[in-house]
N, C-alpha and C positions, 0 to 999 in steps of 0.2 A: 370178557366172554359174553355173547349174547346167546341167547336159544329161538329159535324159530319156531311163534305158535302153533304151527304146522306139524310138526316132526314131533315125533315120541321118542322117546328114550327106550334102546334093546331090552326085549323085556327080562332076558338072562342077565342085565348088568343091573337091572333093578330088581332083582330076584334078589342076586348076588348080594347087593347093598343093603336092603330092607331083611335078610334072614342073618347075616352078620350082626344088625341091631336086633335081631328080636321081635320086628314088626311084622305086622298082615302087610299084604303086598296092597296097592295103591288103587282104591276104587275109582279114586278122581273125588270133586265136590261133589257132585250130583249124588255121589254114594252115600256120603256121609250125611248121617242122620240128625248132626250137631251143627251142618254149616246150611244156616238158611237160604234161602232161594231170595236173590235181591240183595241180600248183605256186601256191605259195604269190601268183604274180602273174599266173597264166593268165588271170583272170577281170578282173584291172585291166588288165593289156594289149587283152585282147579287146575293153573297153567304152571305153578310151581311142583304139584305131584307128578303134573305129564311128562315134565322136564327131568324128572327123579330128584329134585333138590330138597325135597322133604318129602315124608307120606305122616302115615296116616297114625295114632294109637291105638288102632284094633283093624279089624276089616270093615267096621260101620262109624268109625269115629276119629277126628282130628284133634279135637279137645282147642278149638281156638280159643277160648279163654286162661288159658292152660300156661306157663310162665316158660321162658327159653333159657335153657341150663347152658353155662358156658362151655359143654360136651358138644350143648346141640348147634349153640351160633356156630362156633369152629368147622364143625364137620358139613353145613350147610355150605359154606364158606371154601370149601375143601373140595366139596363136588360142584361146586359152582367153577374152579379151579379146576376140573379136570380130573380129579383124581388123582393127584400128583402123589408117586410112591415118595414119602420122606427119605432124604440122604443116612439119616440115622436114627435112633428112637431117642425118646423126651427124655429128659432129669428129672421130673417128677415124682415123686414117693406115693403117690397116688392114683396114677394111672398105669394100671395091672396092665400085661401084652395082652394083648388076643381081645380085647373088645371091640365093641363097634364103633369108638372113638379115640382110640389105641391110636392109630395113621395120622387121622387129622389131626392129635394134638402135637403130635410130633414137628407135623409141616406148618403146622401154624407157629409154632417156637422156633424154629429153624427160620422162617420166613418173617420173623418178626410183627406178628398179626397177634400174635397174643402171647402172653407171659405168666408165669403166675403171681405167690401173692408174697415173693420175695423170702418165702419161708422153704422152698421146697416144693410146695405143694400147688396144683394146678386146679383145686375145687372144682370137678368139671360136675357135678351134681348139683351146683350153687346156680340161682337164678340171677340174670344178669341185667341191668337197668337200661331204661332207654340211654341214657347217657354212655354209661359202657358198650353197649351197642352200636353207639355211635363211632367209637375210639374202632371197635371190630370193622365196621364198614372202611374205615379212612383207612388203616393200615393196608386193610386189602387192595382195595384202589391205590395206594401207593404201590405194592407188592404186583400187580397188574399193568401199571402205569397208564390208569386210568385220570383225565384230567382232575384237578381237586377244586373246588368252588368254595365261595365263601361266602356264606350267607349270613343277613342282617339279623342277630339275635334280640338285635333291643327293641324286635318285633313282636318279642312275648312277653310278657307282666311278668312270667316267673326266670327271666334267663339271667338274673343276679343269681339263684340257688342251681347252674349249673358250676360245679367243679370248676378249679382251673386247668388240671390237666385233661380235661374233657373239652373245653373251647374250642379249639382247633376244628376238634373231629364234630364236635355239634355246628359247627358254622359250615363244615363241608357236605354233612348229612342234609342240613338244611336248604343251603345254595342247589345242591345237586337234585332236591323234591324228595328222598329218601325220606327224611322226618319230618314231618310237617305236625304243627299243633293243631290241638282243639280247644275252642273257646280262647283262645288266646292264649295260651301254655302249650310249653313244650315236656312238662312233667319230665325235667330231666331223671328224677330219682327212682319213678316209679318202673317197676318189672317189667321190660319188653313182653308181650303176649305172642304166641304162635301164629294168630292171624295179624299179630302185627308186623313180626318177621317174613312171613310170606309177601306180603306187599313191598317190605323194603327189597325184597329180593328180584320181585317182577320189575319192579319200577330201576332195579341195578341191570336187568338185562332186556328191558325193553328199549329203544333206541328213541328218543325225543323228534318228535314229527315237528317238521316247521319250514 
């Protein structure tokens, strides 16, 4: 699914979405008092809140530095999807009905995009690493049937301390321009940030020019 920089999202469907989570409705980048002007993720925040695929933590604030809970990947993930109503609700012991990540986690377990931690439970309050992050994008692009790539990891000094059930999806994350390192690492272990998720998501639905 791509979105067209163009086009905004109805604003009663982003109404809808953002007061089911509990959030201020979506000022854009320029609102937000936390995302600088020039920043390296100003422009993928700005076009991922117009798109409704994220907003904002208050009406002045995005909190990019801010960690992405495995509630929030899934559900990002979910409206990037469409909004798909799940066939049935999660097994989960932890995810109560009626929240604002109630849906997604359902359709993301039903669709194979995410699972929990084999105990019951689906920790959706838990922050979740680039490397997991990585595994969320590849499921989805499989679930989508979006092409899968395979990028050269022995391009970064640290991709021996990625996982092995991680490889896969960090070579597809990689190939595909999703993750890309800084200074020569891909910091598999470290916490996806919020503006780091918003960039992975522009760059899943922006179309490669060439």
């Amino acid at each position: 699914m791509r979105f067209d920089r163009k086009r905004r999202a109805p604003a009663r469907v982003l109404c809808a979405l953002l007061l089911c989570a509990g959030l201020a409705l979506p000022a854009g980048a320029a609102s937000f008092t936390d995302v600088k002007a020039g920043s390296w993720y100003e422009e993928s925040v700005q076009n991922v809140v117009d798109a409704g695929l994220m907003s904002g933590t208050s009406a002045t604030t995005f909190s990019p530095t801010g960690s992405v809970t495995r509630a929030m990947a899934v559900t990002t993930l979910w409206r990037l999807a469409g909004s798909p109503a799940p066939k049935g609700t999660d097994s989960f012991s932890d995810v109560p009905e009626g929240t604002w990540y109630t849906q997604a986690v359902a359709w993301a377990q039903e669709n194979g995009i995410a699972s929990g931690n084999g105990k019951g439970a689906f920790q959706p309050g838990s922050a979740v690493t680039r490397e997991q992050m990585a595994v969320f994008l590849y499921q989805y692009a499989r679930y989508a049937g979006h092409d899968l790539a395979n990028g050269v990891l022995e391009l970064y000094s640290d991709q021996g301390s990625i996982s092995k059930w991680a490889r896969t999806a960090m070579e597809h994350a990689v190939g595909a321009g999703l993750i890309t390192g800084s200074k020569g690492k891909l910091s598999p272990k470290a916490t996806t940030t919020r503006a780091e998720l918003a960039v992975m998501l522009e760059r899943m639905t922006t179309p490669v020019m060439g």
